[in-house]
PDB file of N, CA, C, O and CB in Angstrom:
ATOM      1  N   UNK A   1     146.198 106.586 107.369  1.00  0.00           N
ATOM      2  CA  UNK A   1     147.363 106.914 106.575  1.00  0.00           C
ATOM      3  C   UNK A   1     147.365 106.140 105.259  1.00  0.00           C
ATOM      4  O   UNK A   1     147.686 106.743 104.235  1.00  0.00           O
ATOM      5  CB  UNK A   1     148.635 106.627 107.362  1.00  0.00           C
ATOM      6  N   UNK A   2     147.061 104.963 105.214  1.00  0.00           N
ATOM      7  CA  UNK A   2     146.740 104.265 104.171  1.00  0.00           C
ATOM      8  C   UNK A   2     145.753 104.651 102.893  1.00  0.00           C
ATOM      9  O   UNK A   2     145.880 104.707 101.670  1.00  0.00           O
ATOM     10  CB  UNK A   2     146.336 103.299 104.743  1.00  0.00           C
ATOM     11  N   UNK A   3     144.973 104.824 103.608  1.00  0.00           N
ATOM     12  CA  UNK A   3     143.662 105.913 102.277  1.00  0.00           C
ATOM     13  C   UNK A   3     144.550 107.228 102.106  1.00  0.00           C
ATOM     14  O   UNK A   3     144.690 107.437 100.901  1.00  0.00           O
ATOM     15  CB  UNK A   3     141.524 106.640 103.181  1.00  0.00           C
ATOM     16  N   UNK A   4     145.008 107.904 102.651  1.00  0.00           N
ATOM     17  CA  UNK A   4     145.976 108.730 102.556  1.00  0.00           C
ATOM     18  C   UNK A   4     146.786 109.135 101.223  1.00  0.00           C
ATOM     19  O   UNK A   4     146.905 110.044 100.402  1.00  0.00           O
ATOM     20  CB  UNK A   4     146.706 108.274 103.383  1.00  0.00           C
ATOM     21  N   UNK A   5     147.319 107.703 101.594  1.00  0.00           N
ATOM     22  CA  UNK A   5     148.850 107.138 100.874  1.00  0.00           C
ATOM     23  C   UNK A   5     147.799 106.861  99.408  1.00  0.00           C
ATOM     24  O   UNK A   5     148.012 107.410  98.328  1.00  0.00           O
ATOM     25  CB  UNK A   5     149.921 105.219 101.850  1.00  0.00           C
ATOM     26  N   UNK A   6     147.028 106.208  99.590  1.00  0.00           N
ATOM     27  CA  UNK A   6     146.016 105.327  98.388  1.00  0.00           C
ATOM     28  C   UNK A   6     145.698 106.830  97.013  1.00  0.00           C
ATOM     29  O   UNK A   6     145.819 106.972  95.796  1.00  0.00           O
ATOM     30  CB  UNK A   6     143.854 104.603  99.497  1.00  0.00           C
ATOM     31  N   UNK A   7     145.239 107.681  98.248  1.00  0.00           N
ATOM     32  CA  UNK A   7     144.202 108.827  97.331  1.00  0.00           C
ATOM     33  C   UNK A   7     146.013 109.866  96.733  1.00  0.00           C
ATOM     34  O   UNK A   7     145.925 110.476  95.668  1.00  0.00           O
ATOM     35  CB  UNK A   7     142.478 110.244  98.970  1.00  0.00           C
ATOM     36  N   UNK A   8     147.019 109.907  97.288  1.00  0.00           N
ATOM     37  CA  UNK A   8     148.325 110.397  96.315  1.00  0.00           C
ATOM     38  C   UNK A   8     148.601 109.683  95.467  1.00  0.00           C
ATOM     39  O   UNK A   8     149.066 110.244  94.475  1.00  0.00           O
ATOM     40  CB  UNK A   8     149.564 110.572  96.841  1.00  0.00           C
ATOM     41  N   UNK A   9     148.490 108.393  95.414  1.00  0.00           N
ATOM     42  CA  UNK A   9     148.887 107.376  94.446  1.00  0.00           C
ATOM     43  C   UNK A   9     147.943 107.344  93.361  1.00  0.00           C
ATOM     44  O   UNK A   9     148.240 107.138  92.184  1.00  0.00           O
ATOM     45  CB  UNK A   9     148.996 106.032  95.050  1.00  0.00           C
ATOM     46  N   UNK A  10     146.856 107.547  93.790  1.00  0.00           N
ATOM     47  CA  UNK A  10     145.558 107.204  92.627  1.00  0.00           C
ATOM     48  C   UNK A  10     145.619 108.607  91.323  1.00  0.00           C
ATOM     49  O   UNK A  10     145.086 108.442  90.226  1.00  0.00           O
ATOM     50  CB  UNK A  10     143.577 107.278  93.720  1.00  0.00           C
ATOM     51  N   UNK A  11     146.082 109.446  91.559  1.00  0.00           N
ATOM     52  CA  UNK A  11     146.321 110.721  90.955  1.00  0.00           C
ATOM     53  C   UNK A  11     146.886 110.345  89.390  1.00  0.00           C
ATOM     54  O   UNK A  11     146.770 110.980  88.342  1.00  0.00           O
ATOM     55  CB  UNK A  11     147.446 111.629  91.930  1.00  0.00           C
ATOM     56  N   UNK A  12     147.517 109.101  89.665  1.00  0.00           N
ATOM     57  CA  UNK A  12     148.639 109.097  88.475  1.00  0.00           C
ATOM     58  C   UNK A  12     147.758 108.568  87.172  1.00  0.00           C
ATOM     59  O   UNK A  12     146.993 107.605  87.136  1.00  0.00           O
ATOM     60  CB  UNK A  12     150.115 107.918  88.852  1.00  0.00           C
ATOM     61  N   UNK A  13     148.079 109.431  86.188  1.00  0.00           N
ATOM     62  CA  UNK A  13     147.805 109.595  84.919  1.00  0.00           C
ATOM     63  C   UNK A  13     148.480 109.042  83.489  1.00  0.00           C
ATOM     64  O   UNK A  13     149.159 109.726  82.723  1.00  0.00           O
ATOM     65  CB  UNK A  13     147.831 110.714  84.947  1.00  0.00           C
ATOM     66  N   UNK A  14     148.076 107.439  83.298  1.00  0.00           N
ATOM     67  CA  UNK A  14     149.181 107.052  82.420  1.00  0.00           C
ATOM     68  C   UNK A  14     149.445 107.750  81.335  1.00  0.00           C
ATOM     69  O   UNK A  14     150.674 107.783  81.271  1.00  0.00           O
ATOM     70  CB  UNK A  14     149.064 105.891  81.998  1.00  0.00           C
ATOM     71  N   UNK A  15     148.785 108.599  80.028  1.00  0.00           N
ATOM     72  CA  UNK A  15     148.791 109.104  79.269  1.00  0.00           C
ATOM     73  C   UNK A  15     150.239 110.051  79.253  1.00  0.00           C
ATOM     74  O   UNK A  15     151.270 110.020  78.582  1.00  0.00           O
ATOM     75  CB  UNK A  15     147.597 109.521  79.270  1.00  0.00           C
ATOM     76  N   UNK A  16     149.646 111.029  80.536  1.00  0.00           N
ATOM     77  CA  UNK A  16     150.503 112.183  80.111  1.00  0.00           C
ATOM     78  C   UNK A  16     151.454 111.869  81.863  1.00  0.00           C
ATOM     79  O   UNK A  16     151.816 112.750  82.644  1.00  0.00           O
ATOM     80  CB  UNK A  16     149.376 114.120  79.718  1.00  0.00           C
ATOM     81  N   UNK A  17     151.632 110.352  82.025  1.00  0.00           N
ATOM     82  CA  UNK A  17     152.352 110.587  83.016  1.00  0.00           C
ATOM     83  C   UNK A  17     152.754 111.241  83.988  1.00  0.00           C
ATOM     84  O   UNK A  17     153.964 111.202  84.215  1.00  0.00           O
ATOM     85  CB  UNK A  17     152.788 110.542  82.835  1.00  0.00           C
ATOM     86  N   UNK A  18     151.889 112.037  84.859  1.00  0.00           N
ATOM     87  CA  UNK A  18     151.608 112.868  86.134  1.00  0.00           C
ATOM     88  C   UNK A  18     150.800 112.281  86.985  1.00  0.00           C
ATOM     89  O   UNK A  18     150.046 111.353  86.692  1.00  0.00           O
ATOM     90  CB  UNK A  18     151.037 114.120  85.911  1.00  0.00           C
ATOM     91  N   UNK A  19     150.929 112.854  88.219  1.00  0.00           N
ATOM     92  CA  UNK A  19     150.273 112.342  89.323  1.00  0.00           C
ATOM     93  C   UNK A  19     150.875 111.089  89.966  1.00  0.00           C
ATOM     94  O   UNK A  19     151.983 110.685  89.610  1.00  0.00           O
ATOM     95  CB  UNK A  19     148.962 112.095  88.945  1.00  0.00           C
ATOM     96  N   UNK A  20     150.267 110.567  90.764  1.00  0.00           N
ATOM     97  CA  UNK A  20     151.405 109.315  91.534  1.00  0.00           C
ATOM     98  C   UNK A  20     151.535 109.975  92.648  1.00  0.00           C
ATOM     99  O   UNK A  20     151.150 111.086  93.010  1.00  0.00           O
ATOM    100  CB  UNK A  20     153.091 108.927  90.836  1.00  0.00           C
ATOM    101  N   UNK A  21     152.337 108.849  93.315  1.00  0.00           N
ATOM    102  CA  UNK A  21     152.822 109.025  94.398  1.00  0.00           C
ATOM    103  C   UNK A  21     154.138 110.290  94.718  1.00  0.00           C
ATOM    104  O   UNK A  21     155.330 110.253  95.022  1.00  0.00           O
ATOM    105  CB  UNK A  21     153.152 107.701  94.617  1.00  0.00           C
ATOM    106  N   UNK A  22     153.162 111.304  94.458  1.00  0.00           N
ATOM    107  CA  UNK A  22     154.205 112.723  94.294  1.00  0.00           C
ATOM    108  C   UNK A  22     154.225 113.936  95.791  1.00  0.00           C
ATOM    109  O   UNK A  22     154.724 115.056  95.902  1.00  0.00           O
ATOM    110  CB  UNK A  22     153.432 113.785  92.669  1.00  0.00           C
ATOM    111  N   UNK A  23     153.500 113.141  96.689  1.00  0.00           N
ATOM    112  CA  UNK A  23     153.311 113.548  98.056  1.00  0.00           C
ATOM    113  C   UNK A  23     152.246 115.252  97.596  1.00  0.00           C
ATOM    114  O   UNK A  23     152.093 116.093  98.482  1.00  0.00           O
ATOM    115  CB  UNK A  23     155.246 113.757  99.018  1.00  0.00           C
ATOM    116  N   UNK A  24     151.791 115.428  96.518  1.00  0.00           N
ATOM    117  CA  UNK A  24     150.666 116.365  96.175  1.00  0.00           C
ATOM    118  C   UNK A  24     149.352 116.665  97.163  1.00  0.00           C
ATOM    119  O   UNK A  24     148.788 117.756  97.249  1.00  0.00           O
ATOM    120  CB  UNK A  24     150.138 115.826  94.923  1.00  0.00           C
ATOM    121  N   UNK A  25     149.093 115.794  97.685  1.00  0.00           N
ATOM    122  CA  UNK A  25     148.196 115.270  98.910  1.00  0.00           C
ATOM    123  C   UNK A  25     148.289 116.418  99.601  1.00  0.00           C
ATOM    124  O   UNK A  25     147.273 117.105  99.503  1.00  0.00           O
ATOM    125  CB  UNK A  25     148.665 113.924  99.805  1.00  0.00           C
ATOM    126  N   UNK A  26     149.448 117.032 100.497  1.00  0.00           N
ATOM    127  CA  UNK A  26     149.634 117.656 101.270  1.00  0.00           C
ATOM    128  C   UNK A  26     149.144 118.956 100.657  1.00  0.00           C
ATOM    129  O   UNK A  26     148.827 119.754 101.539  1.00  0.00           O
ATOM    130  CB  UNK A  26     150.812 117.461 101.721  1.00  0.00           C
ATOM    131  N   UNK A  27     148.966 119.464  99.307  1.00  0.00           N
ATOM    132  CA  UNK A  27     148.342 121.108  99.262  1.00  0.00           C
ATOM    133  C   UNK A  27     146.952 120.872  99.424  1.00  0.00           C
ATOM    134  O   UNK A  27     146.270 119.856  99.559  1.00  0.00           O
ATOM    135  CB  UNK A  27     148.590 122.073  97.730  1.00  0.00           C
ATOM    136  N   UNK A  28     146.673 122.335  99.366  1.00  0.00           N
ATOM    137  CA  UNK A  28     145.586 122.745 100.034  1.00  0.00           C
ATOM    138  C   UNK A  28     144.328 121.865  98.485  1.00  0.00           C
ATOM    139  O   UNK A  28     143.334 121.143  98.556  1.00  0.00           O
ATOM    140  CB  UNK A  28     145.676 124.923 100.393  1.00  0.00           C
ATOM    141  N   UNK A  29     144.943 122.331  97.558  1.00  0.00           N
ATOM    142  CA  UNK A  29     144.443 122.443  96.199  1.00  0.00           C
ATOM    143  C   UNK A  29     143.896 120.284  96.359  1.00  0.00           C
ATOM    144  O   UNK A  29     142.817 119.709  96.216  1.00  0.00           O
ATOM    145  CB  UNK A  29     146.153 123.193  94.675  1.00  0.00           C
ATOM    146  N   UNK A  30     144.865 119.941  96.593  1.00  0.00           N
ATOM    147  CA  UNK A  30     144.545 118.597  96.351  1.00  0.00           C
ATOM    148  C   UNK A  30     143.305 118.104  97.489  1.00  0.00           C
ATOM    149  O   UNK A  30     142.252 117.582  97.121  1.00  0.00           O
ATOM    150  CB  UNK A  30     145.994 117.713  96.478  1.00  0.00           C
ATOM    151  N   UNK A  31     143.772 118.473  99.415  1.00  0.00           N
ATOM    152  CA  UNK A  31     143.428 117.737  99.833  1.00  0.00           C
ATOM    153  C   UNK A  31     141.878 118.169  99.859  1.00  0.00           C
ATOM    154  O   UNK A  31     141.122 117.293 100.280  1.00  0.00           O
ATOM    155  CB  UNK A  31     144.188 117.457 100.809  1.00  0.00           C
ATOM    156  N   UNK A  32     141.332 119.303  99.500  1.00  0.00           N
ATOM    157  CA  UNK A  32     140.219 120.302  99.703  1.00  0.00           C
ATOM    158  C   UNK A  32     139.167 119.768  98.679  1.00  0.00           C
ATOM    159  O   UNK A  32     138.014 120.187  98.575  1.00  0.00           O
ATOM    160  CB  UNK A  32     140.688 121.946  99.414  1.00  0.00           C
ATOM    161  N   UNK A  33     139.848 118.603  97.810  1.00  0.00           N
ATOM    162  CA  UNK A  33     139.012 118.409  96.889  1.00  0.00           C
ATOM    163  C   UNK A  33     137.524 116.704  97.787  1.00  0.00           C
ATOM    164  O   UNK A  33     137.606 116.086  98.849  1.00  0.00           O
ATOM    165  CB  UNK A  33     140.359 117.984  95.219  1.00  0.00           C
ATOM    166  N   UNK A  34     136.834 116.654  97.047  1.00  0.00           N
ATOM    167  CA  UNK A  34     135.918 116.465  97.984  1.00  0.00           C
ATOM    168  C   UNK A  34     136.123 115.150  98.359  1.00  0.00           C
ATOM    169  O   UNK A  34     136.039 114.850  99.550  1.00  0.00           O
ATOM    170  CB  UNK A  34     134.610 116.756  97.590  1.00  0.00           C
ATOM    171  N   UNK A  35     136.450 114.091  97.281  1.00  0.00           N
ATOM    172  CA  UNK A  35     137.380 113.077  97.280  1.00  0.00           C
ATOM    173  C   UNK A  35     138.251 112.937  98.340  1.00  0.00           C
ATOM    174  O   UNK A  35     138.277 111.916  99.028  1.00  0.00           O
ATOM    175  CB  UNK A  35     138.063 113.151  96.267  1.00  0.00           C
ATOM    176  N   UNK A  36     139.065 114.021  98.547  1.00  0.00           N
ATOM    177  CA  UNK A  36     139.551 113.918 100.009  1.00  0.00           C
ATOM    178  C   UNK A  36     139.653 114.548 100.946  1.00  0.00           C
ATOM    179  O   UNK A  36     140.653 114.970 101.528  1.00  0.00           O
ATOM    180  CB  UNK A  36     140.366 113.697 100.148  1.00  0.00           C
ATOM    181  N   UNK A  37     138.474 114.660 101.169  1.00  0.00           N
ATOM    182  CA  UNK A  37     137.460 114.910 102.472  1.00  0.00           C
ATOM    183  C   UNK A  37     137.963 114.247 103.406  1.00  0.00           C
ATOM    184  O   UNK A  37     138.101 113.029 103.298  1.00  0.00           O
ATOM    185  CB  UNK A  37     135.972 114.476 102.390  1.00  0.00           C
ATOM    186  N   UNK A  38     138.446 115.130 104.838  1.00  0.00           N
ATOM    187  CA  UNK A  38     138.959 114.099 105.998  1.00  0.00           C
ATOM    188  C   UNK A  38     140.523 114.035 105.918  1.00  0.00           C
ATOM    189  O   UNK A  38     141.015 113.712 106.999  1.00  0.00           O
ATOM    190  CB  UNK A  38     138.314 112.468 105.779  1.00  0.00           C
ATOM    191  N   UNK A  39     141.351 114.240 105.007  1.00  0.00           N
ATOM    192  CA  UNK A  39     142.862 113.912 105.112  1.00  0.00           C
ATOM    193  C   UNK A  39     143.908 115.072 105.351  1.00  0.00           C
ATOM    194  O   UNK A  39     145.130 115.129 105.213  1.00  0.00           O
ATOM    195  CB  UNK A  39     143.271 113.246 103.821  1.00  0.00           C
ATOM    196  N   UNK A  40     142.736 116.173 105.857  1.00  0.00           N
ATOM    197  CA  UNK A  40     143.643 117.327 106.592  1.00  0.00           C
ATOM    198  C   UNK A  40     144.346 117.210 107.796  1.00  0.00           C
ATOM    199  O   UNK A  40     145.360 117.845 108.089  1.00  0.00           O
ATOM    200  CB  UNK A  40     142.917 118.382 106.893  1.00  0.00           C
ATOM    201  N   UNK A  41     143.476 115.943 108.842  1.00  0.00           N
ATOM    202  CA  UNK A  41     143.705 115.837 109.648  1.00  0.00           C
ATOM    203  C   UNK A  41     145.252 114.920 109.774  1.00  0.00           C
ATOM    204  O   UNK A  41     146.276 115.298 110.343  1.00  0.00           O
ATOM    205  CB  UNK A  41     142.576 115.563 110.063  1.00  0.00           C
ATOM    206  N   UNK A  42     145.042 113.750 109.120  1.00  0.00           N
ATOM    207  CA  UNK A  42     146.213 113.057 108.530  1.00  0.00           C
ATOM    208  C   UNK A  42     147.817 113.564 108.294  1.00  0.00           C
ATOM    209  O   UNK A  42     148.947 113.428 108.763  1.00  0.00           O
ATOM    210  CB  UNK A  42     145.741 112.780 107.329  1.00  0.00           C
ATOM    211  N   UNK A  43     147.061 114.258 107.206  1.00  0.00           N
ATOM    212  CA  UNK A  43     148.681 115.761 106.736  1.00  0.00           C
ATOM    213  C   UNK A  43     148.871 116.263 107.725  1.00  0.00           C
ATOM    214  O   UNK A  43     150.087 116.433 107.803  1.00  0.00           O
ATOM    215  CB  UNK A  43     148.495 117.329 105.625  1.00  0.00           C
ATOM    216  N   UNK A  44     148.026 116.903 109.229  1.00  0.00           N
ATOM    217  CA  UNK A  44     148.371 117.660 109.937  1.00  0.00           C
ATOM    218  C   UNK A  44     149.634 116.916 110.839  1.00  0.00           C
ATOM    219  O   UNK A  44     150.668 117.488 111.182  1.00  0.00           O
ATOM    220  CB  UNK A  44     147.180 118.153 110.558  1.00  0.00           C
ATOM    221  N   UNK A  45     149.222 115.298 111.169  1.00  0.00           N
ATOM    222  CA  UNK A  45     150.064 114.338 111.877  1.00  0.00           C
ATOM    223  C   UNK A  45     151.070 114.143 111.013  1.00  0.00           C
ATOM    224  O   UNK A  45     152.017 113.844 111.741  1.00  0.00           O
ATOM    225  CB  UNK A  45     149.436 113.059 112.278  1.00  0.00           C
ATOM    226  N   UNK A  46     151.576 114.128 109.486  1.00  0.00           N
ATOM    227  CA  UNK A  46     152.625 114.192 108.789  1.00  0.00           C
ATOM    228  C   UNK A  46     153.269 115.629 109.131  1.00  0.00           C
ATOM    229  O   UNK A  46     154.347 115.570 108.539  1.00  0.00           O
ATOM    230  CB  UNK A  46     152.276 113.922 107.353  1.00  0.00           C
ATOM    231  N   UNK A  47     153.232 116.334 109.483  1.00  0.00           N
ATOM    232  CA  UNK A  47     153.689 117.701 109.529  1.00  0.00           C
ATOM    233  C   UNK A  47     154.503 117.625 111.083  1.00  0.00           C
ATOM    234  O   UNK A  47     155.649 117.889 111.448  1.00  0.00           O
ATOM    235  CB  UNK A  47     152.268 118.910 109.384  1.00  0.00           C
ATOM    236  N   UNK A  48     153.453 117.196 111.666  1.00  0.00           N
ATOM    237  CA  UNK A  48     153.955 116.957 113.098  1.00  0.00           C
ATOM    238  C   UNK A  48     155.013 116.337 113.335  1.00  0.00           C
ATOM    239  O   UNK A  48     155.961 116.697 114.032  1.00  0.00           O
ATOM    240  CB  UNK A  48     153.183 116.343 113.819  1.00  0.00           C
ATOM    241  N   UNK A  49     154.838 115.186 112.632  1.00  0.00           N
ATOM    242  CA  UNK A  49     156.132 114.198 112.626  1.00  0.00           C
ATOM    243  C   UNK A  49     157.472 114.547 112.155  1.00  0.00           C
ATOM    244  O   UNK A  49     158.594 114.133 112.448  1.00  0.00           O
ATOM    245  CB  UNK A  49     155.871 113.096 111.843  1.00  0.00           C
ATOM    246  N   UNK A  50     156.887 115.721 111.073  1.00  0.00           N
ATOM    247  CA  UNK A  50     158.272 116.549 110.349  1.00  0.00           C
ATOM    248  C   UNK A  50     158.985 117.088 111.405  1.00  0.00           C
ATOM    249  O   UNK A  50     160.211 117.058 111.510  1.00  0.00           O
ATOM    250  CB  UNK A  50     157.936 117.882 109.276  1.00  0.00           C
ATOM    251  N   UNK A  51     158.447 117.429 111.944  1.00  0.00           N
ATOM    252  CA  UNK A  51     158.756 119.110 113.223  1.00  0.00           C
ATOM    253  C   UNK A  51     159.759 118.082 114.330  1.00  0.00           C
ATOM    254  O   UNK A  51     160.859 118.434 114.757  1.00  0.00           O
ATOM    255  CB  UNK A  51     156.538 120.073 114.520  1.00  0.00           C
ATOM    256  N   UNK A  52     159.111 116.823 114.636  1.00  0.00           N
ATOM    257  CA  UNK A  52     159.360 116.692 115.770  1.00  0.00           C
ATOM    258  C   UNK A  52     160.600 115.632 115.286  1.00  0.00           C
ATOM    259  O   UNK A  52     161.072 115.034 116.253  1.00  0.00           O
ATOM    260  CB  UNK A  52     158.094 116.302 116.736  1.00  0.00           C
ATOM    261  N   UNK A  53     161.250 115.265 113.917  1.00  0.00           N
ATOM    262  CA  UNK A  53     162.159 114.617 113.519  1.00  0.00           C
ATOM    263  C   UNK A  53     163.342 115.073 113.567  1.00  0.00           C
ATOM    264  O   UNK A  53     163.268 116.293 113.422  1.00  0.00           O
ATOM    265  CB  UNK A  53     161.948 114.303 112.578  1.00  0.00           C
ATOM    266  N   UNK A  54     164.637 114.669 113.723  1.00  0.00           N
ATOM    267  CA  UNK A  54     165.707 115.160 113.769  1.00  0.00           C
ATOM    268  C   UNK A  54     166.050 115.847 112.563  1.00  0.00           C
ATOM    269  O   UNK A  54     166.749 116.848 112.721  1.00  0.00           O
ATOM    270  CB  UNK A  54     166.492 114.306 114.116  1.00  0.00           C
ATOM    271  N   UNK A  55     165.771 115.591 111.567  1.00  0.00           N
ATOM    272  CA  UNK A  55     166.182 115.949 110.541  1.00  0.00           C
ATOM    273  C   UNK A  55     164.973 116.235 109.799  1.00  0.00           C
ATOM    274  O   UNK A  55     164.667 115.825 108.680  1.00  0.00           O
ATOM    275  CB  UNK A  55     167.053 115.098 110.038  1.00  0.00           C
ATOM    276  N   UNK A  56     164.235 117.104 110.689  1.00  0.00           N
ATOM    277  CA  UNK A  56     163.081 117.699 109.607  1.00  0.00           C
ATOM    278  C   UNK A  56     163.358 119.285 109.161  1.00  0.00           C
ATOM    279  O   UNK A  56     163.605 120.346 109.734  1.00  0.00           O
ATOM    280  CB  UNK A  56     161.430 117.653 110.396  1.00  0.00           C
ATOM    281  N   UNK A  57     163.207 118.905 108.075  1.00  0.00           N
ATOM    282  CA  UNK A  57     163.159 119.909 106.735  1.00  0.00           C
ATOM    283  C   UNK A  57     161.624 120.471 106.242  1.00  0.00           C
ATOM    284  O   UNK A  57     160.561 119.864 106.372  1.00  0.00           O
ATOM    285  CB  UNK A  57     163.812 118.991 105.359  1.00  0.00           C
ATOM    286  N   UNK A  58     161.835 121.804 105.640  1.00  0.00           N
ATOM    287  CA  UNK A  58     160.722 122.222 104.963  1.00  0.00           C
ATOM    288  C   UNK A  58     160.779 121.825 103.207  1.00  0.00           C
ATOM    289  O   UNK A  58     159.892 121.876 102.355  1.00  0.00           O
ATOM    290  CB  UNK A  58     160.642 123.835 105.284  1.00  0.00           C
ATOM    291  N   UNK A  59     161.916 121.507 103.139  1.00  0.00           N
ATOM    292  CA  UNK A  59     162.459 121.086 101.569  1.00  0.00           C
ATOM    293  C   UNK A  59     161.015 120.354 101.325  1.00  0.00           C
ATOM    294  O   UNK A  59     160.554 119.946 102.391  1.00  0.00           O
ATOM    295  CB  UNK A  59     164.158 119.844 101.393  1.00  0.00           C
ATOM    296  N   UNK A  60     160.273 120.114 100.308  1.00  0.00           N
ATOM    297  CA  UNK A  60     159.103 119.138  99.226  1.00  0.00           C
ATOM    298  C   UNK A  60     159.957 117.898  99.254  1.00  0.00           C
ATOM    299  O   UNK A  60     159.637 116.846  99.807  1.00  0.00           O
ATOM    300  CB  UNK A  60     158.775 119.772  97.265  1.00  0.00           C
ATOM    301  N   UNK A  61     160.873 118.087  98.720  1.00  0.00           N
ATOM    302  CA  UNK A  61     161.223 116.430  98.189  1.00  0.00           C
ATOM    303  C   UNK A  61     161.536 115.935  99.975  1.00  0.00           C
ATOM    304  O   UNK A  61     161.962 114.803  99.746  1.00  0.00           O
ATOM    305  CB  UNK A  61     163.130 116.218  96.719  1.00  0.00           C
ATOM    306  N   UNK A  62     161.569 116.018 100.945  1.00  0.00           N
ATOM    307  CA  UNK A  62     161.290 115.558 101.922  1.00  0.00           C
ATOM    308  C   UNK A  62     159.968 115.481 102.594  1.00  0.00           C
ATOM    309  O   UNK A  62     159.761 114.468 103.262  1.00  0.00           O
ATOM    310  CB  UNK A  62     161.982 115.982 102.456  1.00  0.00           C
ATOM    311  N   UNK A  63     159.056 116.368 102.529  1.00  0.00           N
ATOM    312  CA  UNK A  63     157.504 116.156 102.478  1.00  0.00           C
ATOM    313  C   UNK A  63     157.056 114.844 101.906  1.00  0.00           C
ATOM    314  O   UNK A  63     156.261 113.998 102.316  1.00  0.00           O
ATOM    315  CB  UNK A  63     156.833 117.250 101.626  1.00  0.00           C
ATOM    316  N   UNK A  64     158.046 114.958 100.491  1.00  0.00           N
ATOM    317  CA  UNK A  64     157.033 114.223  99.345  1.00  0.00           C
ATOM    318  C   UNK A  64     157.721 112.823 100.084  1.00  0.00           C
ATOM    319  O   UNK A  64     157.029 111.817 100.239  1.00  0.00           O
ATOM    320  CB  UNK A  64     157.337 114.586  97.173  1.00  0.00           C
ATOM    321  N   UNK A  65     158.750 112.862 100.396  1.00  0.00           N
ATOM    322  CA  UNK A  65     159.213 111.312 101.025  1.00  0.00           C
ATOM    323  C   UNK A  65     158.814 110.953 102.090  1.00  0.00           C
ATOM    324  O   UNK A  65     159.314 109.937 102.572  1.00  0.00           O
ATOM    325  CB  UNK A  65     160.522 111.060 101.265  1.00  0.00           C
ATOM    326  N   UNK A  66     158.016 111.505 102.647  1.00  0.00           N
ATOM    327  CA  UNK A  66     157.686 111.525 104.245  1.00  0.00           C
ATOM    328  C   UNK A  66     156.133 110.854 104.013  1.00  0.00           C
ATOM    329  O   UNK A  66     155.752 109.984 104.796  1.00  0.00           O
ATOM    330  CB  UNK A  66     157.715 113.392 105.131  1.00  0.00           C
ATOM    331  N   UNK A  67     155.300 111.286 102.945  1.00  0.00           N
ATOM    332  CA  UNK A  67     153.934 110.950 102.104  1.00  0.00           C
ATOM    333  C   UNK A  67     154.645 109.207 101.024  1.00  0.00           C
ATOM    334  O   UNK A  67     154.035 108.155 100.834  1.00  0.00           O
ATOM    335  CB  UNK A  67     153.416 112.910 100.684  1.00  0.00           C
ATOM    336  N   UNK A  68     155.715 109.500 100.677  1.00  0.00           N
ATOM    337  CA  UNK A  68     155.938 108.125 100.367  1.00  0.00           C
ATOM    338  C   UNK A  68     156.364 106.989 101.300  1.00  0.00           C
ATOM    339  O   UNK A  68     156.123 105.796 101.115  1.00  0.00           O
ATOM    340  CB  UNK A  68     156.789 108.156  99.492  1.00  0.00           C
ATOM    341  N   UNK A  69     157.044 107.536 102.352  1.00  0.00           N
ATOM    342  CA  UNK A  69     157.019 106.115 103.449  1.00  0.00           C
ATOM    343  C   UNK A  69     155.738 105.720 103.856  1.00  0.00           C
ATOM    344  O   UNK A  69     155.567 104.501 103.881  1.00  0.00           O
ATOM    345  CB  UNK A  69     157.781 106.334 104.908  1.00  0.00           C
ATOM    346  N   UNK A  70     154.501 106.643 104.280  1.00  0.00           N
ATOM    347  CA  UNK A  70     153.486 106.153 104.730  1.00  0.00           C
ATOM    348  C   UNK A  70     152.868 105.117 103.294  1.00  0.00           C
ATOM    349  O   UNK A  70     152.012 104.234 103.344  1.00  0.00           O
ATOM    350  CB  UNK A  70     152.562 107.445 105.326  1.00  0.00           C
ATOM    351  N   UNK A  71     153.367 105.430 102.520  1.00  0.00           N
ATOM    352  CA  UNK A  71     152.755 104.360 100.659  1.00  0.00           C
ATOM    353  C   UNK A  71     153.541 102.871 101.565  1.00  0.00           C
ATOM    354  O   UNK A  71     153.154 101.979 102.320  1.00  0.00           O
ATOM    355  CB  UNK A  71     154.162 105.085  98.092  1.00  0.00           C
ATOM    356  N   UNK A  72     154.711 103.269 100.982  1.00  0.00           N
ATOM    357  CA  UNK A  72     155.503 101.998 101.499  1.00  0.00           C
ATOM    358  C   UNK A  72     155.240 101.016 102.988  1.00  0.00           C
ATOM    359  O   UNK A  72     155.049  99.801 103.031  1.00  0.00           O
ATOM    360  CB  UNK A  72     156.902 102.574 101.637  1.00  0.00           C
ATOM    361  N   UNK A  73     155.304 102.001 104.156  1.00  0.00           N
ATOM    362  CA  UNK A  73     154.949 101.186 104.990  1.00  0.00           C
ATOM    363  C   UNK A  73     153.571 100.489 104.976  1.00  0.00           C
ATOM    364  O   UNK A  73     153.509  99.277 105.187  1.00  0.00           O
ATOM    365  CB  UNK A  73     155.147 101.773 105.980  1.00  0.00           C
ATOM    366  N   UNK A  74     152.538 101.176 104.749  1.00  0.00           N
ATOM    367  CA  UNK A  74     151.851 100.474 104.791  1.00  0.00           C
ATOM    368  C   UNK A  74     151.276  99.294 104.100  1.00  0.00           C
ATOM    369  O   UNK A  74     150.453  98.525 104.597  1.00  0.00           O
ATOM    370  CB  UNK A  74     151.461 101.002 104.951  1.00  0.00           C
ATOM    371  N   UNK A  75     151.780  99.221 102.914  1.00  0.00           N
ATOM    372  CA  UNK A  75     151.618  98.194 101.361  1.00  0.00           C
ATOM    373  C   UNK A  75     152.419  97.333 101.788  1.00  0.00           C
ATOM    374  O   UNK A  75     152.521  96.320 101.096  1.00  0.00           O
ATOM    375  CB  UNK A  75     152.127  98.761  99.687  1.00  0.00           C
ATOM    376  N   UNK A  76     153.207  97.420 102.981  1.00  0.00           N
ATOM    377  CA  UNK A  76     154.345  95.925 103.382  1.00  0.00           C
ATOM    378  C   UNK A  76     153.758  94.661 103.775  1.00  0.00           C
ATOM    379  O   UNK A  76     154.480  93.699 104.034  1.00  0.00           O
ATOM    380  CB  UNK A  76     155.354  96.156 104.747  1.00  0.00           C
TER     381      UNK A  76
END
């Protein structure tokens, strides 16, 4: 989850300010790239965790927070 968390974060682009920790990870477009090779399996256990939460949502900005706790927890 940590390389995970690492390879959404690494995205960010100081110039034109994009990318970051924007939970992007989870499309197909991002994780398919070869760089992150292996983190389908990962997203699949974030998804899981959605489903099986009380308060899981299909809403993004809850995806994308669900991809930012794994940043946070693990950087503690």
């Amino acid at each position: 989850m940590l390389h995970l968390a690492w390879h959404d974060v690494g995205t960010y682009d100081k110039e034109t300010k994009t990318g970051g920790p924007n939970g992007s990870i989870r499309f197909p477009q991002e994780y398919s790239h070869a760089a992150n090779a292996g983190f389908e399996i990962a997203i699949d256990l974030l998804r899981l965790s959605l489903l099986l939460s009380p308060a899981a949502s299909e809403a993004a900005p809850i995806k994308c927070s669900l991809v930012n706790t794994c940043h946070a927890s693990f950087l503690l």
